[in-house]
FIKOLZA-1660 file (N, C-alpha, C; in steps of 0.1 Angstrom, whole numbers, plus 5000, padded with zeros to 4 digits):
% residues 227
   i   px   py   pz ch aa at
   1 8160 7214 7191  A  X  N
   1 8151 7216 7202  A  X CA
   1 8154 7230 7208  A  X  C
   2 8145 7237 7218  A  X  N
   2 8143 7249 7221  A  X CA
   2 8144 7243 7238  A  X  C
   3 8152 7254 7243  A  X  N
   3 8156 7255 7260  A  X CA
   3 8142 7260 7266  A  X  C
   4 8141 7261 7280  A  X  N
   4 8130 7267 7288  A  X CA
   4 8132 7283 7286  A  X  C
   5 8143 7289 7285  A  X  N
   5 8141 7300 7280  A  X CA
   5 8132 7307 7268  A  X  C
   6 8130 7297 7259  A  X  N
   6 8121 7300 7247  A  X CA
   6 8109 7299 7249  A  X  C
   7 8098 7307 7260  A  X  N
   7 8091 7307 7264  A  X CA
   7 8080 7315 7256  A  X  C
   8 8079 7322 7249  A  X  N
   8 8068 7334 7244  A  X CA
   8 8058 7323 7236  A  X  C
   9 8048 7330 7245  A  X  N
   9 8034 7324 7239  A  X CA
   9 8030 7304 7248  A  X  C
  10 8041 7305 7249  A  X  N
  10 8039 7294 7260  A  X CA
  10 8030 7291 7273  A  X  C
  11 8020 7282 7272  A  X  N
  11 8013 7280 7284  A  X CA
  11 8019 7277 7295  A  X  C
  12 8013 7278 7306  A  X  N
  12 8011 7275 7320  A  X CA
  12 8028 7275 7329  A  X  C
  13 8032 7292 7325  A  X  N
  13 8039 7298 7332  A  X CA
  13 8040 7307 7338  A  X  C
  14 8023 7311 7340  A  X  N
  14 8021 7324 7348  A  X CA
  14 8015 7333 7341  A  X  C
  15 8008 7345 7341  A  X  N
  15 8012 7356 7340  A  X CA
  15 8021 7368 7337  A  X  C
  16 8024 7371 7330  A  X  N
  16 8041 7385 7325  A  X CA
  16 8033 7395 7336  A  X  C
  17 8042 7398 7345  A  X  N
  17 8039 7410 7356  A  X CA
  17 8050 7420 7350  A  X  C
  18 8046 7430 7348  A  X  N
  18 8058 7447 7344  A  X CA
  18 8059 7453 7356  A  X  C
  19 8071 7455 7353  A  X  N
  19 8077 7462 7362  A  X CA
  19 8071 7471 7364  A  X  C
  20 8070 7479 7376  A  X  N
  20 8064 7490 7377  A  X CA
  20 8071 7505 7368  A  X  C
  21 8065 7517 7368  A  X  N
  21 8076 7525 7360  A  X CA
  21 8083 7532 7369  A  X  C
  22 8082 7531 7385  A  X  N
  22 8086 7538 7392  A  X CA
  22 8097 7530 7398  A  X  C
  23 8096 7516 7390  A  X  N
  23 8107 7506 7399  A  X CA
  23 8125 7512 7392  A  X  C
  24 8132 7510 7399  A  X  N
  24 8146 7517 7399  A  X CA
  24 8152 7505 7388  A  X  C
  25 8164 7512 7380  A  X  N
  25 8168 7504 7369  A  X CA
  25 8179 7492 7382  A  X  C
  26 8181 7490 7393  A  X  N
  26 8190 7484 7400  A  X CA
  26 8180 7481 7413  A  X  C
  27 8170 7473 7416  A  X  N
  27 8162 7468 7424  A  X CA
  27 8171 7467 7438  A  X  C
  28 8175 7461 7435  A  X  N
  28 8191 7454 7446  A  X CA
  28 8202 7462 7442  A  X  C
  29 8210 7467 7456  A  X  N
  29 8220 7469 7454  A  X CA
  29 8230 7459 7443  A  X  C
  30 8231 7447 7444  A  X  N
  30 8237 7438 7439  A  X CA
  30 8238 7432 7426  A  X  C
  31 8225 7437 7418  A  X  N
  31 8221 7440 7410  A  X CA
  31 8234 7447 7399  A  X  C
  32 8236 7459 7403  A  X  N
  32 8244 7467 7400  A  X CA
  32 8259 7460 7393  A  X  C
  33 8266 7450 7407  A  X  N
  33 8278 7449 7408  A  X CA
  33 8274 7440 7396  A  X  C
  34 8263 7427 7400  A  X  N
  34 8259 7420 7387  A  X CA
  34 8266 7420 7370  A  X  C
  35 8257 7433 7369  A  X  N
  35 8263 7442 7356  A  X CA
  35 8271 7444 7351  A  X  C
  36 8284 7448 7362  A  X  N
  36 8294 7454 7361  A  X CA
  36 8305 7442 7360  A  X  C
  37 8300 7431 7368  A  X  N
  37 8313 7421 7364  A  X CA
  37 8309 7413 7351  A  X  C
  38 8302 7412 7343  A  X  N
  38 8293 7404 7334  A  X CA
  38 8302 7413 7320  A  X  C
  39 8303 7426 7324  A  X  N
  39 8310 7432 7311  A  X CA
  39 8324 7433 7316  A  X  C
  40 8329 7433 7328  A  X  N
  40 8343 7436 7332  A  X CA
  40 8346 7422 7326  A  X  C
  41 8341 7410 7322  A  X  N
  41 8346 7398 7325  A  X CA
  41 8343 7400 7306  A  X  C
  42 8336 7402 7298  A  X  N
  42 8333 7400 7284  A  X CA
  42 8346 7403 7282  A  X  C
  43 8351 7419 7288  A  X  N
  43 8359 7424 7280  A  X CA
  43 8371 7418 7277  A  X  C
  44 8376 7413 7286  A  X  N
  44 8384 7397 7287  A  X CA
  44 8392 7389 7274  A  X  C
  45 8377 7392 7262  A  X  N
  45 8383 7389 7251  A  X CA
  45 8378 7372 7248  A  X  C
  46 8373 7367 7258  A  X  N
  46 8374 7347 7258  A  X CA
  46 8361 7348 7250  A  X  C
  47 8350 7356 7249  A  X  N
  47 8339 7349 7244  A  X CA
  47 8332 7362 7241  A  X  C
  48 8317 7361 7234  A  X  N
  48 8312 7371 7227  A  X CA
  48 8297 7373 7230  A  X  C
  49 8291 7383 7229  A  X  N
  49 8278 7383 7236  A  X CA
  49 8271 7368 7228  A  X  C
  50 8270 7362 7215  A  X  N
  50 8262 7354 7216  A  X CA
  50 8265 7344 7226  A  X  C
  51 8278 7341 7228  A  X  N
  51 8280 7333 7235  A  X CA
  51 8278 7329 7247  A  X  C
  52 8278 7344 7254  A  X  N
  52 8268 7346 7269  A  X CA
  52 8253 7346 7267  A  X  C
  53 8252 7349 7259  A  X  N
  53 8234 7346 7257  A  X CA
  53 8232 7330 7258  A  X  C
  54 8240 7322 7251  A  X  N
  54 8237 7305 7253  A  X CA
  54 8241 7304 7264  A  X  C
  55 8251 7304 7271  A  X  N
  55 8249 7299 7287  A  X CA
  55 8240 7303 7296  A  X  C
  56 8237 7316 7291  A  X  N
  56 8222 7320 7302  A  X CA
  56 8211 7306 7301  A  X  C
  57 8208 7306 7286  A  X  N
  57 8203 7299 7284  A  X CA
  57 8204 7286 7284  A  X  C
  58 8216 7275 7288  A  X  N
  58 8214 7269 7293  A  X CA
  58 8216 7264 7305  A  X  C
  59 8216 7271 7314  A  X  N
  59 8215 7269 7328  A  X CA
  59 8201 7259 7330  A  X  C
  60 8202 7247 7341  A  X  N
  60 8192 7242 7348  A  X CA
  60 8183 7244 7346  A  X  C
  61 8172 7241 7337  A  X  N
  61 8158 7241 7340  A  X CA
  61 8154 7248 7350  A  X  C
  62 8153 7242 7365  A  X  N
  62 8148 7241 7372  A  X CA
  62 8156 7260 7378  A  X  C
  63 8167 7259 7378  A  X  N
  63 8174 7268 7383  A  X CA
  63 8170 7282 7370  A  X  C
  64 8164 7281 7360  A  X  N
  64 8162 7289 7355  A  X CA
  64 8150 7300 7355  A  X  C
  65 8141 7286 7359  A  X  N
  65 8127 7293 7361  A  X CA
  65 8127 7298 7379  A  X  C
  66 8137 7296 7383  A  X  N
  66 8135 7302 7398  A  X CA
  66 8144 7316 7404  A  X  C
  67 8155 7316 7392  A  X  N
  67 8165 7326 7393  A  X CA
  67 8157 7339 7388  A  X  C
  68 8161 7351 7394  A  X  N
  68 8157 7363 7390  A  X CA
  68 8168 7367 7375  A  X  C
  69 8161 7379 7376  A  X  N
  69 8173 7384 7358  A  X CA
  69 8184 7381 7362  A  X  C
  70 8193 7389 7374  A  X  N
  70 8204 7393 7376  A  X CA
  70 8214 7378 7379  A  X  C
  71 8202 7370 7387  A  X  N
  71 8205 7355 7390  A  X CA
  71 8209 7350 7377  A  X  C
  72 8202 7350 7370  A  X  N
  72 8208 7344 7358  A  X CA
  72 8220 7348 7348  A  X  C
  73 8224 7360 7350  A  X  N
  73 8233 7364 7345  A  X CA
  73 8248 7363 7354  A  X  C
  74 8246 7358 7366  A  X  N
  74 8257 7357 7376  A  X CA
  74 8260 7339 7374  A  X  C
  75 8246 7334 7371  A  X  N
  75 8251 7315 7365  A  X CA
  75 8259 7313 7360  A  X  C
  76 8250 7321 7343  A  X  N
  76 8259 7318 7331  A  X CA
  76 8276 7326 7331  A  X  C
  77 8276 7338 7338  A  X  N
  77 8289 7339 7336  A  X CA
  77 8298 7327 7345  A  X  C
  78 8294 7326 7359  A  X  N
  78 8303 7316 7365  A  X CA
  78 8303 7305 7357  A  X  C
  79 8292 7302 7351  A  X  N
  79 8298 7288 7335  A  X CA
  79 8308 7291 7328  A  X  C
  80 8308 7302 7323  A  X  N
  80 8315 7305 7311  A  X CA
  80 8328 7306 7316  A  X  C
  81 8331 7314 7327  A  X  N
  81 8345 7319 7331  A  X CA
  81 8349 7304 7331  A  X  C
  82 8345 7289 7340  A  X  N
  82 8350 7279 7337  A  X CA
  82 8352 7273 7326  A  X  C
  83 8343 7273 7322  A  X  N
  83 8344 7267 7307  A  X CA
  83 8354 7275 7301  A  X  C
  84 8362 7287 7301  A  X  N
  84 8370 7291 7291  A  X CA
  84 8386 7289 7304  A  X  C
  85 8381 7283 7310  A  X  N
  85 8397 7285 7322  A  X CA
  85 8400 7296 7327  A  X  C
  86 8393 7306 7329  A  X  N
  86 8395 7317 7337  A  X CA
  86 8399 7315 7352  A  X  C
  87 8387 7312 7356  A  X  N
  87 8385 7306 7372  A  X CA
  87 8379 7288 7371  A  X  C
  88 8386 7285 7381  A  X  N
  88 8380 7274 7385  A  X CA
  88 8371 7273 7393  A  X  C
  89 8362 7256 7394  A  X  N
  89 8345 7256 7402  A  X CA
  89 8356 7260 7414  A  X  C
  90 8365 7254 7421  A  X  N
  90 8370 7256 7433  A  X CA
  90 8371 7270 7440  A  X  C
  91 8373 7279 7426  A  X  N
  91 8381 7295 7430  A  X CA
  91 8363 7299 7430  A  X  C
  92 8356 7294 7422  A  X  N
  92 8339 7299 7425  A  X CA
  92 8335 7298 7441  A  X  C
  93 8336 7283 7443  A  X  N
  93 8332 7283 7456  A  X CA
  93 8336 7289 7468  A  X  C
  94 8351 7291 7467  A  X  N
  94 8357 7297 7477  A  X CA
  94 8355 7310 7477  A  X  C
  95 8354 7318 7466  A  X  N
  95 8349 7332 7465  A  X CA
  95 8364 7339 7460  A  X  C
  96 8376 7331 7461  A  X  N
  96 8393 7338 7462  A  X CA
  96 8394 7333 7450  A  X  C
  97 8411 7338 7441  A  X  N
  97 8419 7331 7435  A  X CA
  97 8424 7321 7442  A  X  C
  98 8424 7309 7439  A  X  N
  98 8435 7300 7442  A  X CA
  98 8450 7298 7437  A  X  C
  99 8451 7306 7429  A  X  N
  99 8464 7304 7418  A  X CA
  99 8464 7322 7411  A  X  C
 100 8479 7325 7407  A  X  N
 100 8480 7335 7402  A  X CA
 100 8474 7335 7387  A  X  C
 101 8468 7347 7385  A  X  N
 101 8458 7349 7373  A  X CA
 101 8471 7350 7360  A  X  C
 102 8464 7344 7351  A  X  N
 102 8469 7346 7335  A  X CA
 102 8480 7364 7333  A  X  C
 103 8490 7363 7328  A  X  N
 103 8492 7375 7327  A  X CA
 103 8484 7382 7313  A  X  C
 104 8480 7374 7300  A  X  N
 104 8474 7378 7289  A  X CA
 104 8459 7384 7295  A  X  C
 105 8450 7381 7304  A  X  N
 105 8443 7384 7311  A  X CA
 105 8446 7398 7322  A  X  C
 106 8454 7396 7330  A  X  N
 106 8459 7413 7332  A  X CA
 106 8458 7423 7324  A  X  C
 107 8463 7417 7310  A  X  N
 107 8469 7427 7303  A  X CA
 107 8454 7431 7294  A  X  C
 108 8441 7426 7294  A  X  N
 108 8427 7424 7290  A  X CA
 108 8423 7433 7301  A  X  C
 109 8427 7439 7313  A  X  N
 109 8419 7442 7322  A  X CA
 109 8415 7458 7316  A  X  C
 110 8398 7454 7320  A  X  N
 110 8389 7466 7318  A  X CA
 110 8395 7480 7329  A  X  C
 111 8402 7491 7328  A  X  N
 111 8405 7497 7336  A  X CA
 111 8392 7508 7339  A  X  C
 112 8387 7515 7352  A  X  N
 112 8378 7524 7353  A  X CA
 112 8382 7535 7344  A  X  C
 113 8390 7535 7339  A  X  N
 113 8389 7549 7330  A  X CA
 113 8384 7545 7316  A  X  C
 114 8388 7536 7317  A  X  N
 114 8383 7529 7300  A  X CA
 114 8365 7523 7298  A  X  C
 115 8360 7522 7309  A  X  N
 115 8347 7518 7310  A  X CA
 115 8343 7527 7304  A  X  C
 116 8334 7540 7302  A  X  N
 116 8331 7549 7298  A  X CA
 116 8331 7552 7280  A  X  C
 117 8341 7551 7280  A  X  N
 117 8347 7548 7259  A  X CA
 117 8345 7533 7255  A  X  C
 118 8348 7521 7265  A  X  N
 118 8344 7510 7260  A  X CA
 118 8330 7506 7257  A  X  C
 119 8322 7511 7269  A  X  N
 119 8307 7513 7262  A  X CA
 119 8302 7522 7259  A  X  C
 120 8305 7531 7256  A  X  N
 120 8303 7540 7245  A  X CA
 120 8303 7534 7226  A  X  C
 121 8315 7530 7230  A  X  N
 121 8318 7527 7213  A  X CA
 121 8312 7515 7209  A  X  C
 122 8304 7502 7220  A  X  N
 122 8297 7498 7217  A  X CA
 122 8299 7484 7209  A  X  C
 123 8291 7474 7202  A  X  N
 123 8297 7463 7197  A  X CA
 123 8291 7452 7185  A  X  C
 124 8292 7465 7172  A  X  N
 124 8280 7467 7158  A  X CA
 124 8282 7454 7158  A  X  C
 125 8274 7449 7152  A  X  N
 125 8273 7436 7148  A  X CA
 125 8271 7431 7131  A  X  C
 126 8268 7449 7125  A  X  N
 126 8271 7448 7113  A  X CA
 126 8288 7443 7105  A  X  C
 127 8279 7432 7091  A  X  N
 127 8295 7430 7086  A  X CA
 127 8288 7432 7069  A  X  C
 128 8300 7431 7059  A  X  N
 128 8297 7433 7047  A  X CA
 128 8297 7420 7041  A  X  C
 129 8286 7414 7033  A  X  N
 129 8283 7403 7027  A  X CA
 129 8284 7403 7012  A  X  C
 130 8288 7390 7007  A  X  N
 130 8290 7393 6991  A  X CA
 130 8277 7389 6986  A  X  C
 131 8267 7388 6991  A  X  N
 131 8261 7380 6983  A  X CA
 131 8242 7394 6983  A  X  C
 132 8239 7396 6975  A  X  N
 132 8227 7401 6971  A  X CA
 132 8213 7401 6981  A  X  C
 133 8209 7401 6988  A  X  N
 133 8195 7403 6993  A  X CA
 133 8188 7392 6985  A  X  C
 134 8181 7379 6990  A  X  N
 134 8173 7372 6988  A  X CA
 134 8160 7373 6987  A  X  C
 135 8154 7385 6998  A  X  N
 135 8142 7392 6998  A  X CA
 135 8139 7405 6999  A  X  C
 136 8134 7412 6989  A  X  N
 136 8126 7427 6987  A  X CA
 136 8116 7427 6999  A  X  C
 137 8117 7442 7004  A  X  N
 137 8105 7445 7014  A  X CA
 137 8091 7442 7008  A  X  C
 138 8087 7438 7016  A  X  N
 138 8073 7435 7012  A  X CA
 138 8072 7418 7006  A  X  C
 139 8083 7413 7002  A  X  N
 139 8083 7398 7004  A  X CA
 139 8080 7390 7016  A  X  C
 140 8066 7375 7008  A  X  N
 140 8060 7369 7016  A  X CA
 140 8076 7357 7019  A  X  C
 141 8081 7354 7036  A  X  N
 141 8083 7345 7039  A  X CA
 141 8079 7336 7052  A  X  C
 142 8086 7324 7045  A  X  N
 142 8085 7317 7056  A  X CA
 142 8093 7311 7066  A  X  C
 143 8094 7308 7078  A  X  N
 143 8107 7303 7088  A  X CA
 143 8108 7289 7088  A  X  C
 144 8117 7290 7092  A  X  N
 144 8122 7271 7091  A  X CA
 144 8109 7267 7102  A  X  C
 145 8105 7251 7096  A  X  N
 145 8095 7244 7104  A  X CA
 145 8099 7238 7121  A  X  C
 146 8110 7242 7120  A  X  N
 146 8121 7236 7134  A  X CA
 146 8127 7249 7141  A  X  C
 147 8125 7253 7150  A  X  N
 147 8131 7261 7157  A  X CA
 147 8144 7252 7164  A  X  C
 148 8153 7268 7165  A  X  N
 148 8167 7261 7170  A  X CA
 148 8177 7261 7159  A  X  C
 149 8191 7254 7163  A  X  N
 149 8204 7261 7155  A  X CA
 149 8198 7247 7145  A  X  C
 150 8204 7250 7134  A  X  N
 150 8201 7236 7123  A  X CA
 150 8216 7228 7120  A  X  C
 151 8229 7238 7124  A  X  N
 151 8243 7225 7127  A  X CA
 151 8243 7224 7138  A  X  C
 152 8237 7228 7151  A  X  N
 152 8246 7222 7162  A  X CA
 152 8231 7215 7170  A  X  C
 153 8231 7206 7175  A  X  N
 153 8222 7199 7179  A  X CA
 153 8216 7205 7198  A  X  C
 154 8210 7215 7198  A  X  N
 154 8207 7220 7214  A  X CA
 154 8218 7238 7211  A  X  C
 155 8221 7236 7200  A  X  N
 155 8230 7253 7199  A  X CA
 155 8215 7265 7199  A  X  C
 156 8226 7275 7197  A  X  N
 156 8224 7291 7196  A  X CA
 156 8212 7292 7184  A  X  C
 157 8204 7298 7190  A  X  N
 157 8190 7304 7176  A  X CA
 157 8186 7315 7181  A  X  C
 158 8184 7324 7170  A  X  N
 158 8171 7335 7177  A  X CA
 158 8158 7336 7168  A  X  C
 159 8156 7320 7161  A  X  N
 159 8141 7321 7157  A  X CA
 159 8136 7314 7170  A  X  C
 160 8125 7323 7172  A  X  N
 160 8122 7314 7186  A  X CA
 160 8109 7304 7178  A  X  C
 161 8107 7292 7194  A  X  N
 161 8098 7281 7188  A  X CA
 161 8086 7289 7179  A  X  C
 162 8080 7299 7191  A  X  N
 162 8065 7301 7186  A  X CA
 162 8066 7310 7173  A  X  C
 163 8073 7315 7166  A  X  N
 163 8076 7315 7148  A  X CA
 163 8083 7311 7140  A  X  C
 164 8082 7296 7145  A  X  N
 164 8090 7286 7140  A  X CA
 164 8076 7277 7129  A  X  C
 165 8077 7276 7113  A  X  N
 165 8070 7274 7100  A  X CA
 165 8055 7284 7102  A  X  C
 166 8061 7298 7104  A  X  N
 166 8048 7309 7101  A  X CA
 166 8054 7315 7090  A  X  C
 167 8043 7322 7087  A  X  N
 167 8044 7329 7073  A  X CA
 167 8041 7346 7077  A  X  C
 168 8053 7352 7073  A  X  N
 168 8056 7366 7074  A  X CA
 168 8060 7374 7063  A  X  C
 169 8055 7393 7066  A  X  N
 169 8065 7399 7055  A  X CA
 169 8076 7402 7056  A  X  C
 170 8087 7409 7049  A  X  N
 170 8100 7413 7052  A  X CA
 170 8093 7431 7050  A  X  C
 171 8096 7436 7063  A  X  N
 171 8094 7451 7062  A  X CA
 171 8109 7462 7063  A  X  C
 172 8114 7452 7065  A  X  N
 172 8133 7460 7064  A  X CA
 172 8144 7450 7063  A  X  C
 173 8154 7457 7056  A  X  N
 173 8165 7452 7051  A  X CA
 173 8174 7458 7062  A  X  C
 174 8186 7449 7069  A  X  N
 174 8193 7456 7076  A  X CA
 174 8208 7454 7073  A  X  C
 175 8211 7450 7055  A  X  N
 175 8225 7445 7057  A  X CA
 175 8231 7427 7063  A  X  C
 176 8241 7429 7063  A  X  N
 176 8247 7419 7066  A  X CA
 176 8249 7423 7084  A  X  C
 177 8248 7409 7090  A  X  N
 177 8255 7410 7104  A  X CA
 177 8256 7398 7107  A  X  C
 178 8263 7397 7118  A  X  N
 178 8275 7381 7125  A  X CA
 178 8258 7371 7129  A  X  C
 179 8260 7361 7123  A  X  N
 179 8247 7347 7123  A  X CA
 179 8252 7346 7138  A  X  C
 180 8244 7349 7148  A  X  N
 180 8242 7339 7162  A  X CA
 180 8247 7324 7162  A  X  C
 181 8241 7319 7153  A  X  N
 181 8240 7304 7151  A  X CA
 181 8252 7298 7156  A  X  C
 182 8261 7304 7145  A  X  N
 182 8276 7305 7142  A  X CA
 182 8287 7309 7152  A  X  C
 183 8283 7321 7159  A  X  N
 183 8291 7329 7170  A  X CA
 183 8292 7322 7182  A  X  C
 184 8281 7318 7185  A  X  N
 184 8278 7316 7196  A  X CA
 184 8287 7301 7203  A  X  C
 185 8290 7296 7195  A  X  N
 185 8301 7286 7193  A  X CA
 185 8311 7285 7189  A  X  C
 186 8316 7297 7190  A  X  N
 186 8331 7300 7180  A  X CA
 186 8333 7295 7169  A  X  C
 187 8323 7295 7158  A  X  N
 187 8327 7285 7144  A  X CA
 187 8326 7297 7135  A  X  C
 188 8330 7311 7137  A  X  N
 188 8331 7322 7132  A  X CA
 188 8320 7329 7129  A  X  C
 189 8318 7345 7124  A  X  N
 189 8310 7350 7122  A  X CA
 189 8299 7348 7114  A  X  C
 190 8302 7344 7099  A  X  N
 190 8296 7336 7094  A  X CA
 190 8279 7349 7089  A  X  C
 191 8286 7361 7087  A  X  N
 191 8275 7369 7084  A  X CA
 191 8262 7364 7076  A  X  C
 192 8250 7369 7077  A  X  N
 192 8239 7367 7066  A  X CA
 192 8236 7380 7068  A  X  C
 193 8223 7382 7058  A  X  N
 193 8215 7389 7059  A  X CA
 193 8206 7391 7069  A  X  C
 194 8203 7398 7075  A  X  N
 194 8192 7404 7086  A  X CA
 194 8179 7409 7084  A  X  C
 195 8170 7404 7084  A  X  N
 195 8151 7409 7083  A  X CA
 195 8147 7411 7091  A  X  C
 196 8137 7423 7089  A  X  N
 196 8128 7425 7099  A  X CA
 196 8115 7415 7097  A  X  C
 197 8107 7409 7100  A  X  N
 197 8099 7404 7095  A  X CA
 197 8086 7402 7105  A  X  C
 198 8073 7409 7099  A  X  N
 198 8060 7410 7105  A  X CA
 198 8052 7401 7105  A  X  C
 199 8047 7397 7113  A  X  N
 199 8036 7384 7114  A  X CA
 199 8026 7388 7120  A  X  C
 200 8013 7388 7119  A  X  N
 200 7998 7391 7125  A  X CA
 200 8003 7385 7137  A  X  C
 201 7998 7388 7149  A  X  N
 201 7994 7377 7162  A  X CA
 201 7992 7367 7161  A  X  C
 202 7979 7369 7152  A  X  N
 202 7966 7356 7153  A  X CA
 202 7974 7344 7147  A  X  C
 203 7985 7348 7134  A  X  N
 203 7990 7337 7126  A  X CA
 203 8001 7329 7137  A  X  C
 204 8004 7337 7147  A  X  N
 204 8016 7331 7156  A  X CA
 204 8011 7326 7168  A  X  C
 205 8000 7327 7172  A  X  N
 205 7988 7320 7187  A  X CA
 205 7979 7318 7180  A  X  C
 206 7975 7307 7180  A  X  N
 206 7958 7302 7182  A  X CA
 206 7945 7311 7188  A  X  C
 207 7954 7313 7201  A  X  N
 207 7945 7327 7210  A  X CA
 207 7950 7335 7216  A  X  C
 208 7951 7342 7202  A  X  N
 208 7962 7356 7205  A  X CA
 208 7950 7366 7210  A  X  C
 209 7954 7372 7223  A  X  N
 209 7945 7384 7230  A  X CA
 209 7941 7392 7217  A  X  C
 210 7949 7396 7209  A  X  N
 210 7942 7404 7201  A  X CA
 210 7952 7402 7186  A  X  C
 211 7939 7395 7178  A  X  N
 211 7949 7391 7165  A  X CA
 211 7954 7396 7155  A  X  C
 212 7949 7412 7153  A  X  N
 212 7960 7416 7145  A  X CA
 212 7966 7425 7149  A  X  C
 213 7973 7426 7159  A  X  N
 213 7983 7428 7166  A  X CA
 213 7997 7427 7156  A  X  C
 214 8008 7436 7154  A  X  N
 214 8018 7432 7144  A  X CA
 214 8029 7428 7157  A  X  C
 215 8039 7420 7150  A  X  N
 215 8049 7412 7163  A  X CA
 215 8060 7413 7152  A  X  C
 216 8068 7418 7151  A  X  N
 216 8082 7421 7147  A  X CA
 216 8094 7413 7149  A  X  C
 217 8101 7405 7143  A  X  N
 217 8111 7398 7147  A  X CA
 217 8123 7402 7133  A  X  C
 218 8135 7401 7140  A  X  N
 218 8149 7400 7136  A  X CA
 218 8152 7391 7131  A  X  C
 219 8156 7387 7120  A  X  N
 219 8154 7372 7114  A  X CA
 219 8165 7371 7103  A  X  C
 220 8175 7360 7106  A  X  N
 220 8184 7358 7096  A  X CA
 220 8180 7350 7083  A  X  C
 221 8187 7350 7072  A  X  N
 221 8184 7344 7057  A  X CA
 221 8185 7330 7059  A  X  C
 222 8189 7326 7065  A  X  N
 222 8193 7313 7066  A  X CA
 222 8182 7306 7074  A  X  C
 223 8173 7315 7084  A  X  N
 223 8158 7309 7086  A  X CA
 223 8148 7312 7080  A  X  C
 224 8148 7319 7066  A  X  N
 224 8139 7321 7054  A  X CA
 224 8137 7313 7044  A  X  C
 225 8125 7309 7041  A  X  N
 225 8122 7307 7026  A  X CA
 225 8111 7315 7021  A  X  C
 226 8110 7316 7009  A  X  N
 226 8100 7323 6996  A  X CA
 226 8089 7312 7006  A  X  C
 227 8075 7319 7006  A  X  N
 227 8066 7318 7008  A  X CA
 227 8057 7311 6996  A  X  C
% end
């Protein structure tokens, strides 16, 4: 199954309004701080961007479609920091520590001087695979008929629903990198292969504004088959 977040191409949610180009990368002051605790708290060590990507995503329905970006990114971390024993709901609500912090956690602390080199250097996602390329550029495939993780029942995917059993080409090879699927649940990296893979519009909406339109998705081997 696919969350409320898996929205593209989905009816009767509005309109996509863009930002303006003159709108500031930090709308809100708060915005900012947002940001800055979201990676002060990754660095931590407990969990891994796929893994904050699924608590975003599973936050409340209701609370999802009403939360702004930044809202959403201040949820899922207060989830996760629980979920991993960081902070408790109690230390959330109160806004304080209640208890003296982990010392392995001190010793994880993001220092201001280190912010600057730590995102700098950034967090490849490439790994080295033994196993051969299943598809040549320019190979017809096709995506699993089921969107969503296929071991964990409500887990981590990045085939979304609306190119879930379409038929695409492979226009780039990107190597091996860490399966989402996998990460996002701590059941290890679990590299595959990475595709780019192109799909007309028309073949991906019914009533696509304009159908041949190319739409580009990142696509692991393990949501491929030979066409």
């Amino acid at each position: 199954m696919t969350r409320i977040h898996d929205m593209g191409g989905r009816y009767g949610d509005g309109a996509v309004k863009p930002d303006a180009p003159e709108e500031p990368v930090f709308p809100q002051e708060w915005h900012g701080r947002a940001l800055a605790l979201t990676l002060a708290a990754g660095a931590l060590g407990r969990w891994n961007i796929d893994a904050s990507r699924h608590v975003r995503e599973c936050l409340p329905p209701a609370d999802y479609a009403r939360f702004g970006y930044y809202e959403k990114w201040l949820g899922g971390l207060a989830n996760i920091l629980v979920a991993q024993g960081i902070v408790s709901a109690d230390e959330i609500i109160a806004g304080r520590a209640l208890g003296p912090a982990d010392d392995s956690l001190r010793n994880r602390r993001l220092a201001a001087e280190k912010v600057v080199p730590v995102l700098r250097s950034g967090g490849p996602s490439s790994r080295p695979v033994d196993t051969a390329p299943r598809f040549a550029i320019g190979a017809r495939v096709t995506t699993h008929p089921i969107a969503g993780n296929q071991a964990i029942s409500g887990g981590h995917s990045r085939l979304p629903a609306y190119a879930a059993g379409k038929t695409g080409t492979v226009v780039l090879h990107h190597g091996g990198h860490v399966l989402p699927d996998s990460n996002a649940h701590f059941g290890g990296e679990a590299p595959e292969h990475l595709y780019t893979v192109s799909f007309a519009a028309g073949d991906l909406w019914q009533h696509a504004e304009s159908p041949a339109d190319e739409v580009c998705l990142d696509l692991w081997d393990s949501y491929l088959t030979p066409a």
